[in-house]
PyMOL Python script that loads the backbone (N, CA, C, O; Angstrom):
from pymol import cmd

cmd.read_pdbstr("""\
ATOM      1  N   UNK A   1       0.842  -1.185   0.000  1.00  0.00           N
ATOM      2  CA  UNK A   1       0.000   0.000   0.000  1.00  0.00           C
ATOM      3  C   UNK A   1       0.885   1.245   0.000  1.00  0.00           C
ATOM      4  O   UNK A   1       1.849   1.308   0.763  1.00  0.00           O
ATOM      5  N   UNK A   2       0.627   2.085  -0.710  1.00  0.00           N
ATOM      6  CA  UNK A   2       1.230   3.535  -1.181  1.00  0.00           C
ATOM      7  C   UNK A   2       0.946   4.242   0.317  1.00  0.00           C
ATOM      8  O   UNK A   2      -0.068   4.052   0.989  1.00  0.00           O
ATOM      9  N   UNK A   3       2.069   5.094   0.676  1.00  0.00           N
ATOM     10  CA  UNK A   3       1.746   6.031   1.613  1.00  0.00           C
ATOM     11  C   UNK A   3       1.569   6.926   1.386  1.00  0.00           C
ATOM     12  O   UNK A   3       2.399   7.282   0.549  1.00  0.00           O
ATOM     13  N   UNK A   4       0.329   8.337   1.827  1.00  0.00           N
ATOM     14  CA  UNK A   4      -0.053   9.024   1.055  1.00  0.00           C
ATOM     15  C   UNK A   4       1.740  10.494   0.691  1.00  0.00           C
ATOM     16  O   UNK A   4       2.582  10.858   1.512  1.00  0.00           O
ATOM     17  N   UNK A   5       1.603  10.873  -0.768  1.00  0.00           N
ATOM     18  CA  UNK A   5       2.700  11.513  -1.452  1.00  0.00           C
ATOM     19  C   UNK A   5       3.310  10.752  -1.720  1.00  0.00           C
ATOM     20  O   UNK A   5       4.429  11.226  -1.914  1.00  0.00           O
ATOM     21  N   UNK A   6       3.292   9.206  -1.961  1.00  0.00           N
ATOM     22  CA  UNK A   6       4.134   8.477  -2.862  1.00  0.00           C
ATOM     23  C   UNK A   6       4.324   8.944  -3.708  1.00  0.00           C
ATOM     24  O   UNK A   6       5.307   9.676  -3.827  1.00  0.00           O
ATOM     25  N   UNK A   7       3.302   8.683  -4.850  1.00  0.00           N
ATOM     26  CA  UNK A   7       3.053   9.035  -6.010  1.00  0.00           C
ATOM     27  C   UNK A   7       3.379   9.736  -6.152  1.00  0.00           C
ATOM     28  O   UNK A   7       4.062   9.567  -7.163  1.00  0.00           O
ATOM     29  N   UNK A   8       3.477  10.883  -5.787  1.00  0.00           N
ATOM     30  CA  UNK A   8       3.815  12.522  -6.385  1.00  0.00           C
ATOM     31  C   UNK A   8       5.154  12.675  -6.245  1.00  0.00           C
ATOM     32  O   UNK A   8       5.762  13.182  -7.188  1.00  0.00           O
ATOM     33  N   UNK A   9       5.748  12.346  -5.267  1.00  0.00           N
ATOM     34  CA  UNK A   9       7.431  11.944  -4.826  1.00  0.00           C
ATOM     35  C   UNK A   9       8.275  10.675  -6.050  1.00  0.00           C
ATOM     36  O   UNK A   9       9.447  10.600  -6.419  1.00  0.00           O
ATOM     37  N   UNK A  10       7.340  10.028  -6.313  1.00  0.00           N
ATOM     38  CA  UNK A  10       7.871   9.271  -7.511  1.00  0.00           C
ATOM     39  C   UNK A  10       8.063  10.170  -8.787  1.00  0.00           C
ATOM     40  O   UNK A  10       9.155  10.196  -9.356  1.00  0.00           O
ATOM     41  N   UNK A  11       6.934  10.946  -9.255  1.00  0.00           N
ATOM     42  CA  UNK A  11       6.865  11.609 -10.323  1.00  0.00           C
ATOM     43  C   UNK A  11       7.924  12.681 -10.206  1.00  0.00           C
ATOM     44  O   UNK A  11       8.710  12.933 -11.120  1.00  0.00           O
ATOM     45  N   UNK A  12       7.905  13.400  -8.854  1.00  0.00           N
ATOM     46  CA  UNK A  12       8.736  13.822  -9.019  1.00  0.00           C
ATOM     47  C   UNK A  12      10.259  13.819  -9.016  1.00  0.00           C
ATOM     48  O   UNK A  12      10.973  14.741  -9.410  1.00  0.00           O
ATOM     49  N   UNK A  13      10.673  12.599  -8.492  1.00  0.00           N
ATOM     50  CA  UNK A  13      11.890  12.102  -8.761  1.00  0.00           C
ATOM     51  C   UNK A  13      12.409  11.363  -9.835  1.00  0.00           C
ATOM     52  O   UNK A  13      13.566  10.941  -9.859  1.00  0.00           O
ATOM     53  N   UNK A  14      11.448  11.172 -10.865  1.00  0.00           N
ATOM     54  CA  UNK A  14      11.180  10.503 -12.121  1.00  0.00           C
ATOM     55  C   UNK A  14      12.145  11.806 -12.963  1.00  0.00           C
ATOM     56  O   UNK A  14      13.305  11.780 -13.377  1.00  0.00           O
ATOM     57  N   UNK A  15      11.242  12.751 -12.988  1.00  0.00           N
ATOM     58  CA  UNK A  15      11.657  14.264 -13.958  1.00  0.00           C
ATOM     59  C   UNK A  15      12.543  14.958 -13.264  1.00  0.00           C
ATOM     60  O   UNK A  15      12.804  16.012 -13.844  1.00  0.00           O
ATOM     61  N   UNK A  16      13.137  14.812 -12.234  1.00  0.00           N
ATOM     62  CA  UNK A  16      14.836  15.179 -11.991  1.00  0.00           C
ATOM     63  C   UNK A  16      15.472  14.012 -12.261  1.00  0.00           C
ATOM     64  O   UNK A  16      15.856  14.253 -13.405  1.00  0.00           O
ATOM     65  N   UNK A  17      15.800  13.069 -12.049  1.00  0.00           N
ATOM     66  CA  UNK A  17      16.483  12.253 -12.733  1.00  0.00           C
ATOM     67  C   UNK A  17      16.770  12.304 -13.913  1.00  0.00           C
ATOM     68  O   UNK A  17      17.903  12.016 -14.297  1.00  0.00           O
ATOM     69  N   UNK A  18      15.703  12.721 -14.822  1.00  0.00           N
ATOM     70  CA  UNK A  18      15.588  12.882 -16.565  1.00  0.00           C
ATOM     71  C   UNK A  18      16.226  14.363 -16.842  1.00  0.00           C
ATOM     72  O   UNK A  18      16.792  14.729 -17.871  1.00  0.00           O
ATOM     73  N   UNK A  19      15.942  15.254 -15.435  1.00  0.00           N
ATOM     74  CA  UNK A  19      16.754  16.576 -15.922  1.00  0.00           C
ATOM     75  C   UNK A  19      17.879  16.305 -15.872  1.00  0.00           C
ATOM     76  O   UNK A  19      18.581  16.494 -16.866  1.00  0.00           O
ATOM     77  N   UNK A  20      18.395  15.790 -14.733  1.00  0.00           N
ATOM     78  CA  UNK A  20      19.833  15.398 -14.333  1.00  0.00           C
ATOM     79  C   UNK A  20      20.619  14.694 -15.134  1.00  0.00           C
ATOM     80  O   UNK A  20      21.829  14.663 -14.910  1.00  0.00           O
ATOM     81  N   UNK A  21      20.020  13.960 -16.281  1.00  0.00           N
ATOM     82  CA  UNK A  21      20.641  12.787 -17.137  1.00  0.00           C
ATOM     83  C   UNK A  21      20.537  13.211 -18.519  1.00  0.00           C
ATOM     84  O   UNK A  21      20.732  12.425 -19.446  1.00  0.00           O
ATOM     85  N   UNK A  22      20.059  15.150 -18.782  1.00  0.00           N
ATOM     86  CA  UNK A  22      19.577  15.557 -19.930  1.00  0.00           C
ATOM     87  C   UNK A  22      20.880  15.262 -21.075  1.00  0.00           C
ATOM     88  O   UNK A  22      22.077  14.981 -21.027  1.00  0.00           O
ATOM     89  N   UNK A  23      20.090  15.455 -21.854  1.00  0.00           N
ATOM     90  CA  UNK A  23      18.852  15.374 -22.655  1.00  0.00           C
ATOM     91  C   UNK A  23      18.227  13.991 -22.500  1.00  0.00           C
ATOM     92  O   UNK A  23      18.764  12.983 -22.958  1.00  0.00           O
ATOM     93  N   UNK A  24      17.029  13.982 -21.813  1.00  0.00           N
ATOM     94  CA  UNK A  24      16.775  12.489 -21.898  1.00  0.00           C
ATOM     95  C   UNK A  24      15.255  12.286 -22.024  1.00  0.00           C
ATOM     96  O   UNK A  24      14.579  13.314 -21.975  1.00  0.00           O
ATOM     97  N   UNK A  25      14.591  11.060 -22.187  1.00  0.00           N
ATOM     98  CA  UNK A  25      13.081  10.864 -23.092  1.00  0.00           C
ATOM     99  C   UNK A  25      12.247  10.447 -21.320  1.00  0.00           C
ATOM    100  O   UNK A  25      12.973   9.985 -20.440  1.00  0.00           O
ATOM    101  N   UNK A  26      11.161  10.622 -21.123  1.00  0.00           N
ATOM    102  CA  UNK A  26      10.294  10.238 -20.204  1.00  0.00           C
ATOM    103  C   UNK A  26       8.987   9.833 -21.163  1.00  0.00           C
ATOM    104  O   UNK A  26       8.209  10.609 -21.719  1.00  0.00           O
ATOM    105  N   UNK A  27       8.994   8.328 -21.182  1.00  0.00           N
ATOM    106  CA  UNK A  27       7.542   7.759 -21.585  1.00  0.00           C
ATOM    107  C   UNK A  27       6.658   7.618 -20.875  1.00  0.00           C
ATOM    108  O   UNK A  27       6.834   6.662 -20.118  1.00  0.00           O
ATOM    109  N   UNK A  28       5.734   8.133 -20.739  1.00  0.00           N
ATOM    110  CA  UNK A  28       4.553   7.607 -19.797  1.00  0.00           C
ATOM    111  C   UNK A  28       3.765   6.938 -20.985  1.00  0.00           C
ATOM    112  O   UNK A  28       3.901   7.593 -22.019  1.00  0.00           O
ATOM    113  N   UNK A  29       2.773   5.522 -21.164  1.00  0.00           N
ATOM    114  CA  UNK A  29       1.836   4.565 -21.406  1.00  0.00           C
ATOM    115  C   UNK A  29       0.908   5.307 -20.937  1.00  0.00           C
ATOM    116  O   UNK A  29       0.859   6.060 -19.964  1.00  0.00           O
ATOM    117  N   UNK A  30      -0.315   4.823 -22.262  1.00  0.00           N
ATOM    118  CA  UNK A  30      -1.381   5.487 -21.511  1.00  0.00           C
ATOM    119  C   UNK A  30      -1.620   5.895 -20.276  1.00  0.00           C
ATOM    120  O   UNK A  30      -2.117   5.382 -19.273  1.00  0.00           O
ATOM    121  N   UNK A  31      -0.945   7.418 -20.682  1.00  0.00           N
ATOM    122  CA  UNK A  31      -1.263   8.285 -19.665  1.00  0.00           C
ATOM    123  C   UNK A  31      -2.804   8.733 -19.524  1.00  0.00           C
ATOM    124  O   UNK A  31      -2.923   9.070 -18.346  1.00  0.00           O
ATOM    125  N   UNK A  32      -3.857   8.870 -20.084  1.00  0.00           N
ATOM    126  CA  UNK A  32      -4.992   8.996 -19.610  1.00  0.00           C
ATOM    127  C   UNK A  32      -5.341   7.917 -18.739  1.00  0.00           C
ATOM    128  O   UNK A  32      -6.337   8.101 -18.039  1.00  0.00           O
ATOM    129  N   UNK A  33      -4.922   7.167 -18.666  1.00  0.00           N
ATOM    130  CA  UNK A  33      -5.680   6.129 -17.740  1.00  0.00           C
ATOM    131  C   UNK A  33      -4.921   6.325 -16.583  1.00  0.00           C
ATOM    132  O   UNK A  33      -5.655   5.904 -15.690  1.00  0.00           O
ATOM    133  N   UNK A  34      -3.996   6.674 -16.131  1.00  0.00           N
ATOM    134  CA  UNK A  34      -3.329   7.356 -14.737  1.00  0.00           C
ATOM    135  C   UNK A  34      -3.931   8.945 -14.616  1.00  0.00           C
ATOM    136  O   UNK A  34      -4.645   9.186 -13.642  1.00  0.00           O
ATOM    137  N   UNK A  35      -3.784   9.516 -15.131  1.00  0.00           N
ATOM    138  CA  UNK A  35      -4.189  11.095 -14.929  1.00  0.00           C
ATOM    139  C   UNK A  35      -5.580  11.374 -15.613  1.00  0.00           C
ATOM    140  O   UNK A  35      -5.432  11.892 -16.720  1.00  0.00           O
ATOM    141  N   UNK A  36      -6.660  11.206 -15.313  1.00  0.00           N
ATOM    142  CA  UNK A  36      -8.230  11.452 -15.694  1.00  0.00           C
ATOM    143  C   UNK A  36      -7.922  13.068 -15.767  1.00  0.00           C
ATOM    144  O   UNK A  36      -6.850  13.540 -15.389  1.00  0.00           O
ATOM    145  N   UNK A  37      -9.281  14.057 -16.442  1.00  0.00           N
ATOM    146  CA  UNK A  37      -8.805  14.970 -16.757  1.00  0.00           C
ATOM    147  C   UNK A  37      -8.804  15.769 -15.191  1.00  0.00           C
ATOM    148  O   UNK A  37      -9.317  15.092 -14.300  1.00  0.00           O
ATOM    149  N   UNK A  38      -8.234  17.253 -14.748  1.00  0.00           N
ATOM    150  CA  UNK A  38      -8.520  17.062 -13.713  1.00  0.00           C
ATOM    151  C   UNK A  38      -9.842  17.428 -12.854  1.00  0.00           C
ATOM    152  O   UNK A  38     -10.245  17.409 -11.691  1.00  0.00           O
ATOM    153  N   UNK A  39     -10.235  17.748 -14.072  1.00  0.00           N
ATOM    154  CA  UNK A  39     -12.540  18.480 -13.001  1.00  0.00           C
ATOM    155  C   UNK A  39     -12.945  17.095 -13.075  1.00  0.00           C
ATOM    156  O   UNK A  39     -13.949  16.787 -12.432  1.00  0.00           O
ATOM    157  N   UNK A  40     -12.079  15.805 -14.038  1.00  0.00           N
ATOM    158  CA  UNK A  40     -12.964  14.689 -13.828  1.00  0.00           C
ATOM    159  C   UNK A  40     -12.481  13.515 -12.763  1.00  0.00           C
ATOM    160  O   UNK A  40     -12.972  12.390 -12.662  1.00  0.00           O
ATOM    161  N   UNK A  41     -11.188  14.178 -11.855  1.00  0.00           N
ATOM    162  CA  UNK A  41     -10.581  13.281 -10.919  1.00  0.00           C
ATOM    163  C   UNK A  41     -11.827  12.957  -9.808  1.00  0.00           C
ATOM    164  O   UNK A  41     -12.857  13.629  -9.858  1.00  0.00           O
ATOM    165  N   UNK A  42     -11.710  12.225  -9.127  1.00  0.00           N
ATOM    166  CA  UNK A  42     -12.926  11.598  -8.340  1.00  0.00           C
ATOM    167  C   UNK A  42     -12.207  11.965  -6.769  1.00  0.00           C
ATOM    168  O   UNK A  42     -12.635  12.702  -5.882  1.00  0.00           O
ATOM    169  N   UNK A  43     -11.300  11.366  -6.811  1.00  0.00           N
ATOM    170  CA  UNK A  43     -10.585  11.222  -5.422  1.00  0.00           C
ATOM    171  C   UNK A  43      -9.329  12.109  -5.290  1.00  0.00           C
ATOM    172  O   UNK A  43      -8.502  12.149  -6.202  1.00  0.00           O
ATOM    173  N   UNK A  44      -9.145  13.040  -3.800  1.00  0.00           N
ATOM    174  CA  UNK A  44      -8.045  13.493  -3.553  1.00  0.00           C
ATOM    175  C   UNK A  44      -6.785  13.156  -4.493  1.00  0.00           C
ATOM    176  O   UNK A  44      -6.241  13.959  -5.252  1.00  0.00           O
ATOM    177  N   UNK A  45      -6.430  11.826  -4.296  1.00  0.00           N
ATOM    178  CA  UNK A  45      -5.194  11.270  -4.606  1.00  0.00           C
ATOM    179  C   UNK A  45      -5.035  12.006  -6.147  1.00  0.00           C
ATOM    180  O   UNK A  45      -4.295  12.954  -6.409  1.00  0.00           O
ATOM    181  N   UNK A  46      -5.985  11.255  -7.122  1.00  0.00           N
ATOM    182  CA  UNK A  46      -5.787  11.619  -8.490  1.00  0.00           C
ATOM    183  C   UNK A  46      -5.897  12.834  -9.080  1.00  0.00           C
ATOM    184  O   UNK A  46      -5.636  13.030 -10.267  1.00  0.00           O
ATOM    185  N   UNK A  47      -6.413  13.979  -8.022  1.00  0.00           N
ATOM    186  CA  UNK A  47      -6.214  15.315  -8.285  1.00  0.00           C
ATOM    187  C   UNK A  47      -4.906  15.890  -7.803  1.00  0.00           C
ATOM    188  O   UNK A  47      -4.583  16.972  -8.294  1.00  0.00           O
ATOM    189  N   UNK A  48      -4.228  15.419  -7.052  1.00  0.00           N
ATOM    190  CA  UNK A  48      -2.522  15.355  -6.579  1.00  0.00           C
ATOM    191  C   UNK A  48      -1.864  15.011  -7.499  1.00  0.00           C
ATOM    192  O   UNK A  48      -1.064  15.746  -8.078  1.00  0.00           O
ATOM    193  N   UNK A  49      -2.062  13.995  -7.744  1.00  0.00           N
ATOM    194  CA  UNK A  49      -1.048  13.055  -8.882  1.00  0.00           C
ATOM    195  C   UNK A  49      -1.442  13.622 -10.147  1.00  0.00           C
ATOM    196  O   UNK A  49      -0.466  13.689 -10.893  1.00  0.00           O
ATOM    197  N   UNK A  50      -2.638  14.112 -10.740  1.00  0.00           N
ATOM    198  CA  UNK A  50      -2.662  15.078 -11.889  1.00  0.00           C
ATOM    199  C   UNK A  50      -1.949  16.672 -11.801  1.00  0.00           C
ATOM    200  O   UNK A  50      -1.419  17.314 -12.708  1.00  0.00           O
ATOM    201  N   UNK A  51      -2.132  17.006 -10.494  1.00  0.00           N
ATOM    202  CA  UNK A  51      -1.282  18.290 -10.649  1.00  0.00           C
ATOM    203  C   UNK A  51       0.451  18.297 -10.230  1.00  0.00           C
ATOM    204  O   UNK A  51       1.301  19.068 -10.676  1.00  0.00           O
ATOM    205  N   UNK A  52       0.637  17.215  -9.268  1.00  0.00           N
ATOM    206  CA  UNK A  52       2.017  16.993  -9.720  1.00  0.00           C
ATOM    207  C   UNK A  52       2.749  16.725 -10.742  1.00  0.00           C
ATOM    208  O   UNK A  52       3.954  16.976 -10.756  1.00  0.00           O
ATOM    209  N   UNK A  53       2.058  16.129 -11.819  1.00  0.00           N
ATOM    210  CA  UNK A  53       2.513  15.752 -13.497  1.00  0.00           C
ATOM    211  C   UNK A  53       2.663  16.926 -13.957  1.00  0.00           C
ATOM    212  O   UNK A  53       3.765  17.234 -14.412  1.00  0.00           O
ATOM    213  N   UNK A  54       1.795  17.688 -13.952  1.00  0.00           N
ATOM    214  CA  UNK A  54       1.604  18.798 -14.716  1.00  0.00           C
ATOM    215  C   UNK A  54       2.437  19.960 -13.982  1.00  0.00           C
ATOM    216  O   UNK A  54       2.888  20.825 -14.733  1.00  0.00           O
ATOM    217  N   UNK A  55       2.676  20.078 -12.706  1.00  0.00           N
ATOM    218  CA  UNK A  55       3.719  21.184 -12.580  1.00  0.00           C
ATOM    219  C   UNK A  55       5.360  20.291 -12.652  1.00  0.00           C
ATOM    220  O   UNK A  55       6.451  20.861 -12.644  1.00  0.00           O
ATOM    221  N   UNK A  56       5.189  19.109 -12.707  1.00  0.00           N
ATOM    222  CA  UNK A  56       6.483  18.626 -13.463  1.00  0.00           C
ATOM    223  C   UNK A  56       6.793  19.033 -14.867  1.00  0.00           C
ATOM    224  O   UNK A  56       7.789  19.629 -15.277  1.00  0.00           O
ATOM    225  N   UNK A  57       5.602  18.537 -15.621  1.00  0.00           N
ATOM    226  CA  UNK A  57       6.182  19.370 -17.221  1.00  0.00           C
ATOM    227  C   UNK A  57       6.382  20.415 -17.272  1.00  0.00           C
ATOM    228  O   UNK A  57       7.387  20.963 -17.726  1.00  0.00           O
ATOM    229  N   UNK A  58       4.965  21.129 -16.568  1.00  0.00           N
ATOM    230  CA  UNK A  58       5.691  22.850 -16.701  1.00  0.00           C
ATOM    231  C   UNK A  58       6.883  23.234 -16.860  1.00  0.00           C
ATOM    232  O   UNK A  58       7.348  23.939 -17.756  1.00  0.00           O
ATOM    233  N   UNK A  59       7.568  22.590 -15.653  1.00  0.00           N
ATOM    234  CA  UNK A  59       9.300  22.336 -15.333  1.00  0.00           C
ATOM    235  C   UNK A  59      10.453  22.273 -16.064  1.00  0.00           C
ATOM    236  O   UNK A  59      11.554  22.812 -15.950  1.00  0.00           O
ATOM    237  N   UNK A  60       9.871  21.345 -16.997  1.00  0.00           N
ATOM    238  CA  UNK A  60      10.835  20.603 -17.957  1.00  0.00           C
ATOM    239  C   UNK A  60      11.794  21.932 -18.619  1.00  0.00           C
ATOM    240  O   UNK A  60      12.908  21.713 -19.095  1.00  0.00           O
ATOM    241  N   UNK A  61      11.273  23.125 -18.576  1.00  0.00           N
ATOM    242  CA  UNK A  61      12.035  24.457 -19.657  1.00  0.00           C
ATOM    243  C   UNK A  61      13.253  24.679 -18.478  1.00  0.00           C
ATOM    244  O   UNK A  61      13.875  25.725 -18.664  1.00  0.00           O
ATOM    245  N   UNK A  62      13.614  24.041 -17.533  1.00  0.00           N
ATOM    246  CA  UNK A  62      14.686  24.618 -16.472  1.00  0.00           C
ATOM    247  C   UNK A  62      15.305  23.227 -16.032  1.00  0.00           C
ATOM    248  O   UNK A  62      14.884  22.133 -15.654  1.00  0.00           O
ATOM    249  N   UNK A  63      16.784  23.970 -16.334  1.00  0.00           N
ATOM    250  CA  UNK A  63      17.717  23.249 -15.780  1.00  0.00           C
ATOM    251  C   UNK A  63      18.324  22.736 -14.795  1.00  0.00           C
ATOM    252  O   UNK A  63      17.267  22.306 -14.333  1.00  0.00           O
ATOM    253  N   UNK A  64      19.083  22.389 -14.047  1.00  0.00           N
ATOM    254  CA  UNK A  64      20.124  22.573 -12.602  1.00  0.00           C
ATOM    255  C   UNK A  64      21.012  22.849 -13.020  1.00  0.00           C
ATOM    256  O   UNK A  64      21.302  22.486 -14.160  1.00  0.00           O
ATOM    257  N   UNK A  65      21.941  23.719 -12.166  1.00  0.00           N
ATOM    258  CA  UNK A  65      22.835  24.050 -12.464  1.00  0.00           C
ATOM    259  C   UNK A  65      23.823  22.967 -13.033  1.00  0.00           C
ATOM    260  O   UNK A  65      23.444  21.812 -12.841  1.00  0.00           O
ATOM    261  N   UNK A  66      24.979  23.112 -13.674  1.00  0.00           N
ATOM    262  CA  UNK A  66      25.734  21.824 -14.279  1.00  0.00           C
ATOM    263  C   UNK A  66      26.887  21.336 -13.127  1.00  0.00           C
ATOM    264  O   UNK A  66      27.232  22.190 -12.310  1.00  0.00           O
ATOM    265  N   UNK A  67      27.328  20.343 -13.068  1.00  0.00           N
ATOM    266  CA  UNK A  67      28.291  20.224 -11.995  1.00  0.00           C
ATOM    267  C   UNK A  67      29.446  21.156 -11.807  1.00  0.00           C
ATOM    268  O   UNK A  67      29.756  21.868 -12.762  1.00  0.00           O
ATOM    269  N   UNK A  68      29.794  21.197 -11.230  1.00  0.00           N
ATOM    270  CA  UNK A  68      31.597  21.902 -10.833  1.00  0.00           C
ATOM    271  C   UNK A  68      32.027  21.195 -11.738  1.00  0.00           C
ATOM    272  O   UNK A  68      31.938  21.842 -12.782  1.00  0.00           O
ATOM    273  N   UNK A  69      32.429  20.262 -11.907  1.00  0.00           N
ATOM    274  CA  UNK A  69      33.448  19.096 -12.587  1.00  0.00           C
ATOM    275  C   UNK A  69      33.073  18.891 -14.036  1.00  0.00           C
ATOM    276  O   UNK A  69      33.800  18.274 -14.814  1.00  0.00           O
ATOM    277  N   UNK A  70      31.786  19.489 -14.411  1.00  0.00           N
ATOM    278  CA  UNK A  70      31.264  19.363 -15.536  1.00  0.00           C
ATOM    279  C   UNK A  70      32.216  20.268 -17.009  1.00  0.00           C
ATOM    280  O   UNK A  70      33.090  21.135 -16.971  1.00  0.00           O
ATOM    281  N   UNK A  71      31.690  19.723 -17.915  1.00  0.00           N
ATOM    282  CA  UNK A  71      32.459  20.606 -18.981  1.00  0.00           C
ATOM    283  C   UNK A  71      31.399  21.683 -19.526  1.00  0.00           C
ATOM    284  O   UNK A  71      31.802  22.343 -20.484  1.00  0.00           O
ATOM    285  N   UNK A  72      30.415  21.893 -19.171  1.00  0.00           N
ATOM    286  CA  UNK A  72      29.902  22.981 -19.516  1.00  0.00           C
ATOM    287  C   UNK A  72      29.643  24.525 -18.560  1.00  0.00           C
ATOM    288  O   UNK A  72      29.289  25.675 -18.820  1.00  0.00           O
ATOM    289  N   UNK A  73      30.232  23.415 -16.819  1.00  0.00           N
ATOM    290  CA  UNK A  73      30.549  24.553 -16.169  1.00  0.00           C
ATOM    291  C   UNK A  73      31.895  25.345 -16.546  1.00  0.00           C
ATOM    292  O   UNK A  73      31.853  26.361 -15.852  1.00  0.00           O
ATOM    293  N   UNK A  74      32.988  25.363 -17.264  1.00  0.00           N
ATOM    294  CA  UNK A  74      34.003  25.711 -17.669  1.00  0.00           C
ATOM    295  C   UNK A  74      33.816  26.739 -18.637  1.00  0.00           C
ATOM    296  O   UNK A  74      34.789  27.248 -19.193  1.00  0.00           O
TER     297      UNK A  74
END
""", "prot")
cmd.dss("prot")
cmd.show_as("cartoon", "prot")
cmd.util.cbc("prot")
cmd.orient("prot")
């Protein structure tokens, strides 16, 4: 059983990982069938987990900074 902010703690450690490893692809599978639209979510949870997705993509236009050690910090 999920404790409640799993989900959203997954997603969001899903899309830093993918920032962190950029340029990189995130597939979600039918995603309508995880994220209903959100006036049509039923339950707390799936109105969480729809707006955590969605202020994750928002996201996606920003970086982290690059490492010290990195070659594009140079």
């Amino acid at each position: 059983m999920l404790r409640a902010g799993e989900s959203e703690e997954t997603i969001r450690d899903l899309f830093n990982s993918a920032k962190a490893a950029a340029p990189a692809l995130i597939f979600i599978d039918e995603i309508d069938a995880i994220t209903p639209k959100r006036e049509n979510a039923q339950r707390e949870m799936e109105r969480r987990i729809v707006a955590q997705l969605l202020t994750c993509m928002d996201d996606l236009g920003t970086r982290p900074p690059p490492a010290q050690d990195s070659k594009r910090y140079k």
